[in-house]
N, C-alpha and C positions, 0 to 999 in steps of 0.2 A: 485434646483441646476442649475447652470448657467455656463454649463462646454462644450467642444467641442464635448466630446464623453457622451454620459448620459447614466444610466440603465435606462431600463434591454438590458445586455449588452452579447452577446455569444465571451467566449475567441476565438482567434485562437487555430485550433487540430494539432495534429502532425499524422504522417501514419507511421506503422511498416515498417522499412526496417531489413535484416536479418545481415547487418553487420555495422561497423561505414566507416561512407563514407569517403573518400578520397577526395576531391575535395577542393581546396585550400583556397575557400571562403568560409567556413565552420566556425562559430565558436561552442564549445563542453560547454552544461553546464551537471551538475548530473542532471539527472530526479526524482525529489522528490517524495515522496512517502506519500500526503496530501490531502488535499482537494486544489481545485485550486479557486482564490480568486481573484476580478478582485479589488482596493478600488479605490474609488471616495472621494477627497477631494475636498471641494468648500467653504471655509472659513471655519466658525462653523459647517458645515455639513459634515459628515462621511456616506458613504456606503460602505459595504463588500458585493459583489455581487459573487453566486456561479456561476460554469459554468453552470448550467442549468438557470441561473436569480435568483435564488432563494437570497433572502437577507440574510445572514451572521451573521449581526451585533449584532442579542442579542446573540448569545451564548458566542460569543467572548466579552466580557464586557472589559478585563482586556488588548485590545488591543488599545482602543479607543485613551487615551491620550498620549501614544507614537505614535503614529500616527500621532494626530493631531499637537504635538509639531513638531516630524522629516517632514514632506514633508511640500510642497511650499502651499500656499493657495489655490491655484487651480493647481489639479494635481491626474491623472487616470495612476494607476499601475495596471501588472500584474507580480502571483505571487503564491505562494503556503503557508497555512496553515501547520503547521505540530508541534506538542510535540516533541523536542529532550532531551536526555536521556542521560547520561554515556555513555549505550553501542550500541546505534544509535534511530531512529525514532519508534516511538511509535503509529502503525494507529491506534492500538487497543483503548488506552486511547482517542486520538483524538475523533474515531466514539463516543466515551460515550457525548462528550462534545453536540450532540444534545439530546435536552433534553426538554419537554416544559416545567416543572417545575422550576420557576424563582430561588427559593433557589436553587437549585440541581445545574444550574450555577453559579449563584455568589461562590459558594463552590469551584466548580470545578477548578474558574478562576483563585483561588486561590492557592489549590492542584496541580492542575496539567497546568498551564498557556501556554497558545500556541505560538511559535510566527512565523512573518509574514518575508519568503522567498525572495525575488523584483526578476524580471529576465527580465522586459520589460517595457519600460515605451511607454504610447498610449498616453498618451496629458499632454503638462505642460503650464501653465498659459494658453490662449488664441491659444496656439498653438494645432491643429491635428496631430499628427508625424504618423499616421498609413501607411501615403507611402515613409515616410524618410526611407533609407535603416537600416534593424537592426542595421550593425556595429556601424552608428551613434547612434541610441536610445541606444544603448549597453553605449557607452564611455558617456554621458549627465545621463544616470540610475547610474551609475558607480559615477560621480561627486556630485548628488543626496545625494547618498551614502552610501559619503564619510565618513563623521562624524555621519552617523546615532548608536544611542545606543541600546542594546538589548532590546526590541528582536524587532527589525526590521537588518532584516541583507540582505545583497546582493551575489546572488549566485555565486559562484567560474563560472571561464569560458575561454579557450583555445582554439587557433588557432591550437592547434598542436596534432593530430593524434595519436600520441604516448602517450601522456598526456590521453588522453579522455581512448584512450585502457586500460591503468594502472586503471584509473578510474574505469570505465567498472568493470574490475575484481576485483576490493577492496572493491570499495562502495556498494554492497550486506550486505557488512556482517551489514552495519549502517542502512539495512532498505530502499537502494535507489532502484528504480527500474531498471537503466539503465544507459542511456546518451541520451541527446536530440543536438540534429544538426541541424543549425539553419542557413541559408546563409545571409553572411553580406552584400550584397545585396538587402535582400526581404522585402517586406512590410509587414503589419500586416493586416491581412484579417482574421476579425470575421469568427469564425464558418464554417473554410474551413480547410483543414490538407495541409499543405504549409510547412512545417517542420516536422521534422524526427524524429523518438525514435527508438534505439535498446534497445530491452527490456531484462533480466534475462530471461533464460532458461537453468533449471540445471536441473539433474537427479539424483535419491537415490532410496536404496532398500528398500522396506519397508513391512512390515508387512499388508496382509488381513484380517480384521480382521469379516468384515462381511459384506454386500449389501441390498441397497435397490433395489427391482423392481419398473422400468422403471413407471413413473406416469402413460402411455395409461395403464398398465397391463400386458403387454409383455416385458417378457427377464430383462435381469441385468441392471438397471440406472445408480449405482455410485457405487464403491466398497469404505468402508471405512479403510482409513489405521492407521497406527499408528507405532509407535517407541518407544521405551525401553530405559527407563533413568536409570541412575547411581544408583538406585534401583531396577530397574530390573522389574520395572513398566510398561505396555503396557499403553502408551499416544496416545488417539485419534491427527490426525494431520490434518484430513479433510476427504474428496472422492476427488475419481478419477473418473469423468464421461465424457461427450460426445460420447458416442459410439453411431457406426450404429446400425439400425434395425438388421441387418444382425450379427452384433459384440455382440448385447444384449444379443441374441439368444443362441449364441454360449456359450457367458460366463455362463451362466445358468445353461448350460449341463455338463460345467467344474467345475464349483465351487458344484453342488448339491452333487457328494461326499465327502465334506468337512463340511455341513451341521451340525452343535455343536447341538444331539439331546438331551444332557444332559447341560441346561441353565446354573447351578452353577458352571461349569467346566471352566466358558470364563472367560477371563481378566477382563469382562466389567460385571459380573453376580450379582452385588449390584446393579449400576446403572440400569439393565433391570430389576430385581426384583423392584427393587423401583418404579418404572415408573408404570409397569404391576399394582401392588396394591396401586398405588394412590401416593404413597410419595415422596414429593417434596426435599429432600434431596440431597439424592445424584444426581451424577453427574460424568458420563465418564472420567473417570482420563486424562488429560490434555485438556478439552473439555470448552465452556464458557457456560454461563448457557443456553444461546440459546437449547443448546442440551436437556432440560426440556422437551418443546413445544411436545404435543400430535402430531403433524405431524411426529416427528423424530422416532413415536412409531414401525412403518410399514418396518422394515429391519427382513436381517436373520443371526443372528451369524454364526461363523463357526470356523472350530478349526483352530487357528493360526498354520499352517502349512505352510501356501501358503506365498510366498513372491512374490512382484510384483517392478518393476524399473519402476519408473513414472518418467516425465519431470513437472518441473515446475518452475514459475517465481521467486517467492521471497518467505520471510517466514516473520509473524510478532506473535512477541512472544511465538513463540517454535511451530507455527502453519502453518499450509500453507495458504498466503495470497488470492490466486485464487485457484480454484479446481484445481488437475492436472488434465494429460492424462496420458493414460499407454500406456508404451513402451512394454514388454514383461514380461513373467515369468521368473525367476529366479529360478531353480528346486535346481543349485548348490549353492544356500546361504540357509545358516541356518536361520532361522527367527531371534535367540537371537542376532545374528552380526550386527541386523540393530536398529544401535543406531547413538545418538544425534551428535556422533562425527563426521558422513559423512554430515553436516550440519554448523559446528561451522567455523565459520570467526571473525575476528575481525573488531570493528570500527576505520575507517580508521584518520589518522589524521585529514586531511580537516576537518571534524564533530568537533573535537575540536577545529580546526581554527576560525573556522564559529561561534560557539556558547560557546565560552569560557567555556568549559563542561569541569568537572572537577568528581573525584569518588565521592565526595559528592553534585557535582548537577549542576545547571547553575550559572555562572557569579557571582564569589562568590567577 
């Protein structure tokens, strides 16, 4: 390739701030919830490079030649990967999409086809734009485009405070992570956090439903929770961990009178039976199959009594996207009240803006 900026290439990061900024030279886009994608166009040459460098481009087959029709001949985007949905962003199907089995992609690309986010453009033709101030790279990305077809699309994005806020709190329910703040002013600096993300951080009751101890050996690591669907189902939803030394200790001496010393009694008592005598079946009601893996074998059930309010960022399909943290016990909720509905949002228009989504699929 014969381009101003080449792979292996590290994106610019963004750093957590705790609120969306107010400062005038601010522009707002949604913070996507993908794999982030840097592409290199150089005539007949195509690269998908990840943010770690890692190259992209076989899994994504089905991306190649909208790509190489939409952008200029020589021309370095950044951008986000991402499955959109009906009812918003899909990380779960995304992660499936690595895979080193060549069939297993080509399938995929087809079933479930990905596409490609723009939110910054780093070089077009012969030009370096990395110290042209963003607002200009913004309105030349923007002109880009203009006319690009799905799935290459260009992300929504506002001057205005009150926009990004509304954002903020709708775009959850599609899967996004946040809002990203970007000053129209700044340059683009590889692999430094020069731009902003406030990220989702929500709170729910949820059900304890058992623990692992702590990998050294000491105290409680992660409490596993769960929630109750419209059947009345105890659904795994992840753990809650990062505790201190000091906090592991404690929980330990708290939950031990909870301890479920009769196994067939718990919610989850197929699944640990199965696991224990070898059988690969079942599987933790709302759990992915990861939960199989003989590491997940070493927890203690306990009797769904305990309710616990944890804080957390996002959810992708009916799961908690990052572990939480726990906030406190909850002695005055009943365990059955912590269901799916302290959870449910809708996907917000912009998502069907953006990707002509429709109840029966993309871009009909």
């Amino acid at each position: 390739m014969d381009l101003p900026v080449l792979p292996p290439f590290r994106p610019m990061l963004a750093k957590s701030v705790a609120h969306i900024p107010t400062e005038e030279n601010c522009v707002f886009e949604p913070k996507w919830d993908g794999f982030r994608c840097i592409v290199f166009r150089d005539g007949d040459e195509l690269e998908l490079g990840s943010r770690s460098t890692k190259s992209l481009l076989r899994y994504f087959p089905e991306l190649v030649k909208p790509l190489l029709e939409t952008l200029p001949d020589k021309a370095v985007l950044d951008g986000e990967l991402v499955i959109a949905t009906p009812h918003g962003l899909d990380f779960d199907t995304l992660g499936q999409r690595i895979h080193p089995a060549v069939s297993r992609i080509e399938r995929l690309s087809q079933e479930t086809p990905a596409s490609f986010v723009a939110f910054d453009l780093i070089a077009l033709g012969s030009e370096d734009l990395r110290q042209t101030p963003f607002g200009e790279r913004r309105e030349r990305l923007a002109q880009l485009c203009a006319s690009a077809p799905s799935p290459i699309h260009l992300t929504p994005a506002t001057t205005d405070p009150e926009i990004a806020a509304d954002w903020f709190t709708r775009f959850e329910g599609a899967g996004f992570d946040g809002v990203m703040a970007k000053p129209s002013d700044g340059a683009y600096v590889s692999d430094k956090r020069t731009i902003y993300k406030v990220k989702h951080k929500r709170t729910a009751d949820m059900v304890v439903a058992g623990f692992r101890t702590h990998k050294d050996g000491a105290g409680v690591g992660s409490l596993l929770l769960g929630l109750f669907d419209d059947q009345g189902r105890l659904n795994n939803l992840g753990v809650a961990s990062s505790f201190s030394v000091d906090r592991r200790a404690e929980l330990a001496v708290e939950l031990a009178p909870y301890a479920e010393q009769d196994v067939s009694r718990h919610p989850w008592a197929e699944w640990m039976i199965a696991e224990v005598h070898g059988g690969g079946a079942a599987r933790m009601p709302g759990a992915p199959s990861r939960w199989n893996g003989s590491k997940d074998l070493n927890w203690t059930p306990l009797r769904c009594e305990l309710v616990a309010e944890v804080s957390y960022e996002g959810m992708t399909n009916n799961r908690l996207r990052h572990p939480a943290r726990f906030v406190r016990w909850r002695p005055d909720k009943d365990p059955l009240e912590c269901g799916y509905d302290q959870l449910e949002q809708l996907a917000p228009t912009e998502l069907t803006e953006v990707f002509g989504l429709s109840s029966r699929g993309l871009n009909e």
